[in-house]
N, C-alpha and C positions, 0 to 999 in steps of 0.2 A: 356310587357306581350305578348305571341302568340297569335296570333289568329286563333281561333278550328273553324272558320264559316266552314260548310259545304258546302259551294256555292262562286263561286270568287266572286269578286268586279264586279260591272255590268260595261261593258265598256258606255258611252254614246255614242248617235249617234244620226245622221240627224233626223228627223221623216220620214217613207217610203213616205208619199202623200207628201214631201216636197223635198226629193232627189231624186226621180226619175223623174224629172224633171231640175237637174241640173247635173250638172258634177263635184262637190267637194267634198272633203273627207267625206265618209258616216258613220265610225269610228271617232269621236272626240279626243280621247287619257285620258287616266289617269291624276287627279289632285295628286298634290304632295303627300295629302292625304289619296287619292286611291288607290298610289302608294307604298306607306308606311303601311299601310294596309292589303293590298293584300301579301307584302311582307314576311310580319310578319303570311301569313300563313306557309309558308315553313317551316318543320323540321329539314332542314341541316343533312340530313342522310349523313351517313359518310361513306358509301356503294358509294353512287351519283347513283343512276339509269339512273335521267333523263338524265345524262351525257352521258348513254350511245345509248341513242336514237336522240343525235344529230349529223348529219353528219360533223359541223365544230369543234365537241368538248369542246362547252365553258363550264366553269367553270361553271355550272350556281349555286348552292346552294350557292360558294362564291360572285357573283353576287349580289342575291338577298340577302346577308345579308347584305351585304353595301345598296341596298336601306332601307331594314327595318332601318338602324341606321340614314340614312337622307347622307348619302354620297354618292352623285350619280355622282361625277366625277370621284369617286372610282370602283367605278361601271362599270363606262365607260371604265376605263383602262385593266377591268378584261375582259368584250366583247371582246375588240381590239383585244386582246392575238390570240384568233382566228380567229373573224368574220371583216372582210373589207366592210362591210357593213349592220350593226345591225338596223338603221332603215330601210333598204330596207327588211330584215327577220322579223323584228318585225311584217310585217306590212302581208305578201304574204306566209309565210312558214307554212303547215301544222302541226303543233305544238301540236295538237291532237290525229294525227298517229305514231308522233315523240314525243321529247322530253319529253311532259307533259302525252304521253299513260304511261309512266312508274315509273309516280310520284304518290309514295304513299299514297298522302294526297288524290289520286283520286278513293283507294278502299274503302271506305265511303262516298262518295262525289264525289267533282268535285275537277279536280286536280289544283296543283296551276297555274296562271295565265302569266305563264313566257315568252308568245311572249306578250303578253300586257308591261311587264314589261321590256322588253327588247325595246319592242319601245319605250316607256316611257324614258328611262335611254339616247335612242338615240336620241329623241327631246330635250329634257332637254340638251344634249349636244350644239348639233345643235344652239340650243337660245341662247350661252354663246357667248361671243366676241372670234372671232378666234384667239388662241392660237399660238405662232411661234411653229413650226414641224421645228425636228431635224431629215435631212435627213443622212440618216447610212453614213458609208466609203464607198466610191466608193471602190468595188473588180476586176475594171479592166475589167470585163466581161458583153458581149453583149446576149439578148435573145430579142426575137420576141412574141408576143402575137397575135395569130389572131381572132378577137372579142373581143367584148369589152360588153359584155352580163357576166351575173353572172360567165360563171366557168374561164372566160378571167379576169374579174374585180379581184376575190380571187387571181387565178395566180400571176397577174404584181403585187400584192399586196403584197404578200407575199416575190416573188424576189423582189421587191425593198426594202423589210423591211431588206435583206442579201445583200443591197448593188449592184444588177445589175442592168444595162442598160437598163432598158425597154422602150419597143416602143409595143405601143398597134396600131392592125391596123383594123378600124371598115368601112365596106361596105356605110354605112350609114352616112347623111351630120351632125348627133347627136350620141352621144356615149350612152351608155348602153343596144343595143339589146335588149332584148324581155323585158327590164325593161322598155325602152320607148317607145317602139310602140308595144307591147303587151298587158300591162296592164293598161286596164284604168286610170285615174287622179282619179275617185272617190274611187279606193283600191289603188291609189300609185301616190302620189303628184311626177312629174318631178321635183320640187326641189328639193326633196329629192333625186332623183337618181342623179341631177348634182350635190347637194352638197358632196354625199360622193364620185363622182368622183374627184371632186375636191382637196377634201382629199386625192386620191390615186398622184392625180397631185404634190402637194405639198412634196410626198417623193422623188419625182422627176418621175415620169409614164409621159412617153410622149405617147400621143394620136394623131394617126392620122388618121383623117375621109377619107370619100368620098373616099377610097382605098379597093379596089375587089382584093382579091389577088387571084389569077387566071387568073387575066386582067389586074390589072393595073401593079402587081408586081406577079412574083411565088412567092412560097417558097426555091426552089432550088436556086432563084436569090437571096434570103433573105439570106441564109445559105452562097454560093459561091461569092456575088457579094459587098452583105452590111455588112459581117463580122458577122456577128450574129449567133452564136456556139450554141444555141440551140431552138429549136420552139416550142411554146401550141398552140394546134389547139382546140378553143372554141368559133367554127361557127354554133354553134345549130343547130336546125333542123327545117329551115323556110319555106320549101319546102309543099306547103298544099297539100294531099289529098283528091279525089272526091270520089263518089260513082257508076259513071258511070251509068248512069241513061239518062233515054232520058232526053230531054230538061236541062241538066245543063250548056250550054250555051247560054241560052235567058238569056235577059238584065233583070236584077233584081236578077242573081243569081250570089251571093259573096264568096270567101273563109274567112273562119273570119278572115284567116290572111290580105288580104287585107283590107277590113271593121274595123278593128281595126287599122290597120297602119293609114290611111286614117284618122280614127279619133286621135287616140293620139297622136301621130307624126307630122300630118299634121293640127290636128284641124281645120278636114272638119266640125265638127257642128258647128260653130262658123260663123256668122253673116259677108259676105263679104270673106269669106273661099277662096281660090283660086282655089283649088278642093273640090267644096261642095259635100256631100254626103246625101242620103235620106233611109228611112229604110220603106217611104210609110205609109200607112193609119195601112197596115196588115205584120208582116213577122213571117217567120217561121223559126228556128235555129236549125238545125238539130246534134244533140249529146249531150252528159251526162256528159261534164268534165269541170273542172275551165275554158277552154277559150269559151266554149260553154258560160255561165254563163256570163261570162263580154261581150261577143255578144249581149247576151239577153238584160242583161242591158243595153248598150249604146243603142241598139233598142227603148229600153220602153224612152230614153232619148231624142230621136228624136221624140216622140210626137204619136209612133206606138203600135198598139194592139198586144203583144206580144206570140205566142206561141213557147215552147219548145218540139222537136217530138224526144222520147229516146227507141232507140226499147227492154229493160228492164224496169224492175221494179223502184222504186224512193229507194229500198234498194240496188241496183247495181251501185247507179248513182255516179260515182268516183270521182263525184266534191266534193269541202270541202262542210262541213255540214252548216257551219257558209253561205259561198256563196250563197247555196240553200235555208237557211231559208231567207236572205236579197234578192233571187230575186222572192220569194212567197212573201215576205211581199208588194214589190215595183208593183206586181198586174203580174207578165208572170206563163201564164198559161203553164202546163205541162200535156203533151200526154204521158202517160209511153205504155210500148207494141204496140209501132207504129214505123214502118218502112216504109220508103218513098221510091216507084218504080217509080213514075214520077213524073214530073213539066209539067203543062199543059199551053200554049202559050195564048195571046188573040191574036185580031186581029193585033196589030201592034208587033208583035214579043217580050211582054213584058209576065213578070211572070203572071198565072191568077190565077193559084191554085195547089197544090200539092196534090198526089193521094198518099195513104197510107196504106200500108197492114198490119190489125192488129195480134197482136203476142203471142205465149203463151210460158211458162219457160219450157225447157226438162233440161235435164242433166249438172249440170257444163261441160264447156268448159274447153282448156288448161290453162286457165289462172284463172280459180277456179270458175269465176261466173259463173248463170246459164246461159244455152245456149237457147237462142230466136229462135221461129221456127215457121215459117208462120203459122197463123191459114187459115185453106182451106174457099177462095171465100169470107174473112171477108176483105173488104177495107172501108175508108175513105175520103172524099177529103174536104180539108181546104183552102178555099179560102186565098190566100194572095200577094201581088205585090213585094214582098221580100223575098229569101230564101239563109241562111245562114249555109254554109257546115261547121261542125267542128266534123271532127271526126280523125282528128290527120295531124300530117306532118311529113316529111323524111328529113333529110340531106342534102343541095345544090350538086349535083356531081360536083361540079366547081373544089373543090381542089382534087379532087382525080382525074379527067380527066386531071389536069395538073402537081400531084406531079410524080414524077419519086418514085417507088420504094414503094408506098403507101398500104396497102392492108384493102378494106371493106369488109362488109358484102354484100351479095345479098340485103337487103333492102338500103344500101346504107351507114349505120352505120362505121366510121371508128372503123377498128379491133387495142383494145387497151388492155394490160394489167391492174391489177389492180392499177399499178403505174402512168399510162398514157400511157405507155412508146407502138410507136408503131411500125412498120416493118419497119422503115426507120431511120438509125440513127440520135440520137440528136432531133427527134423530137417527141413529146408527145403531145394525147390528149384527152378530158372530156368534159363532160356532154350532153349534147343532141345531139352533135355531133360523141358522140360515142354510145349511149342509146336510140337513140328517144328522142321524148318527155316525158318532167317528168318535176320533180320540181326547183326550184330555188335554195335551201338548199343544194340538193342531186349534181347540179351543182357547185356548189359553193365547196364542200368538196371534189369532182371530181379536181377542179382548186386547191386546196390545196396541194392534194395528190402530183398530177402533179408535182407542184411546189418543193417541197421536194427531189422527184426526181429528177429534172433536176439538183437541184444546187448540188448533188450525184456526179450525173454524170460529171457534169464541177468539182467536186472537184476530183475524179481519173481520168478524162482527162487530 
């Protein structure tokens, strides 16, 4: 029988006074029951909508009828087809602006519940005894992957599902990019990202760390020197920017991309830490967006009285919804119409307090929201021993200061067709590395596209 509930399945989860205080998964996951359930609200519209609001293209309506029937290695199989990493989307992917905005069961209701169920389908996997992988026919041919981050992971995933040589090559001494030192453990367990790297290992992806290419290797030596006929460059955009503001470099003021590396990566909170890290009594996180959000959070996790300073409204704020309501529940308080002009010192050159000039909404901007505009001689100041910049990042210039023949954007953005495909023959590339920052998903279908192309390309080569 379908099920007409007009409300998904509730996911379970930590209680807030109980996980912000720790670092574990604050999502629980779907019982088989819940999963089956939930499943069985889908219509199987024969149209696919939702289909068309995901960037990696899964099947989903075929999906989720294999869980409604209780087949969920069937299930599993239908993800693969597209996604190289379903529990890592189940878990991070905006699924509410994407695939489930366009699910009919959500013009009455609430739509069906398909990144729960999509994680679901990839735990349930994950739990089974590893399966032998049948790795394709070797086609003889070499490619390079630079990062090892969502749109590098789809990439080497895809050419090796056709049979190429990949070699993934990640900066960092742990593979996955902004899946490991970006996103918390409490919205994304590292096992999860090494086991489905592991997965990409076993088609045969060789990965290789602690390699800068720029430094340790080019890519013209990668192309000329190592035999490797074509490139994906998916070296995201790790580059954090400031605000330029007095005082943002007294001690106590972090970019969240450090403050995050620091913690998930290195598991600076962690007792005996070798790079311990502190978030102090008080701090302040300045911006509106998912990494703003897991700042906040891992602040309130280090034992700190949390506020967020967004100089819009909490209806502009471009984090997920789900994120905002889980970091109201965990107690971080939110400044909306406040903009920060300084960080004031104490006496020994540490943070003491931040000065803040309150805001009112004029006109949309180019980017559709409304646009923030000083209110005259309205300021603020918020004491706090912590301030935490997130208001975006840019592109390393590493590889384009060293590829020959490369061509960016003035922000720094490599200049790519919608293929990947970019001014320098043979080489292609996606996601945040050519867009800014953005999402995991939207990277990830970036690394797909790429990937399509390339083996194009080596096939009329």
């Amino acid at each position: 029988m379908p099920n007409m509930s007009l409300v998904k399945n509730e996911m379970p989860v930590q209680a807030p006074d109980v996980r912000n205080k720790n670092f574990s998964e604050v999502a629980l996951g779907y019982t088989e029951e819940q999963a089956i359930d939930e499943a069985k609200r889908c219509l199987n519209c024969k149209n696919k909508p939702c289909v068309t609001g995901c960037p990696v293209q899964i099947d989903i309506p075929a999906f989720i009828a294999r869980v409604a029937e209780g087949d969920f290695a069937g299930a599993y199989k239908v993800i693969t087809k597209s996604s190289s990493l379903p529990a890592v989307c189940g878990r991070v992917c905006p699924q509410e602006t994407q695939c489930e905005s366009k699910c009919v069961r959500g013009k009455k209701g609430e739509p069906v519940a398909i990144g729960r169920l999509e994680r679901f389908v990839a735990d349930w996997h994950n739990a089974q005894p590893d399966a032998p992988v049948e790795k394709p026919e070797p086609n003889g041919h070499k490619a390079a992957v630079i990062g090892s981050g969502p749109s590098g992971l789809a990439c080497a995933g895809d050419l090796a599902k056709k049979g190429y040589d990949v070699t993934v090559y990640e900066a960092l001494h742990v593979a996955g990019g902004v899946l490991s030192y970006g996103i918390p453990e409490f919205r994304l367990p590292k096992t999860i990202v090494q086991k489905e790297i592991e997965g990409l290992k076993a088609l045969g992806v060789n990965v290789e760390t602690n390699t800068v290419v720029g430094r340790t290797i080019s890519i013209d030596e990668l192309m000329e020197e190592e035999g490797f006929e074509t490139v994906f460059i998916g070296s995201g955009a790790g580059l954090p920017r400031f605000m330029n503001i007095p005082g943002e470099n007294l001690s106590g003021v972090y970019s969240a991309n450090e403050f995050l590396t620091r913690i998930n990566l290195m598991k600076a909170y962690k007792e005996g830490s070798s790079t311990p890290i502190t978030a102090g009594s008080k701090a302040v996180i300045v911006g509106g967006g998912n990494v703003a959000m897991d700042a906040a959070r891992c602040a309130k996790r280090l034992g700190a009285e949390v506020y967020i300073v967004y100089r819009r409204t909490e209806n502009e704020l471009p984090a997920r919804a789900e994120e905002v309501e889980h970091a109201k529940e965990e107690g971080i308080i939110f400044k909306f119409l406040t903009n920060p002009v300084e960080i004031k010192a104490d006496d020994h050159g540490w943070v003491k307090s931040i000065i803040c000039q309150e805001m009112e909404l004029s006109e949309p901007d180019a980017s559709g929201r409304a646009r923030p505009v000083p209110k005259e001689g309205a300021f603020i100041e918020i004491e706090t021993d912590t301030v935490i910049m997130s208001i975006g990042t840019s592109p390393n210039p590493l590889i384009k200061a060293t590829t020959e023949g490369l061509d960016t954007q003035k922000w720094g953005g490599i200049i790519a067709d919608e293929d990947g495909l970019t001014s320098k023959k043979g080489v292609y590339a996606g996601g945040d590395a050519v867009t800014g920052a953005a999402t995991v998903i939207l990277a990830m279908g970036a690394g797909k596209k790429a990937a399509a192309a390339m083996d194009e390309y080596m096939q009329n080569k």
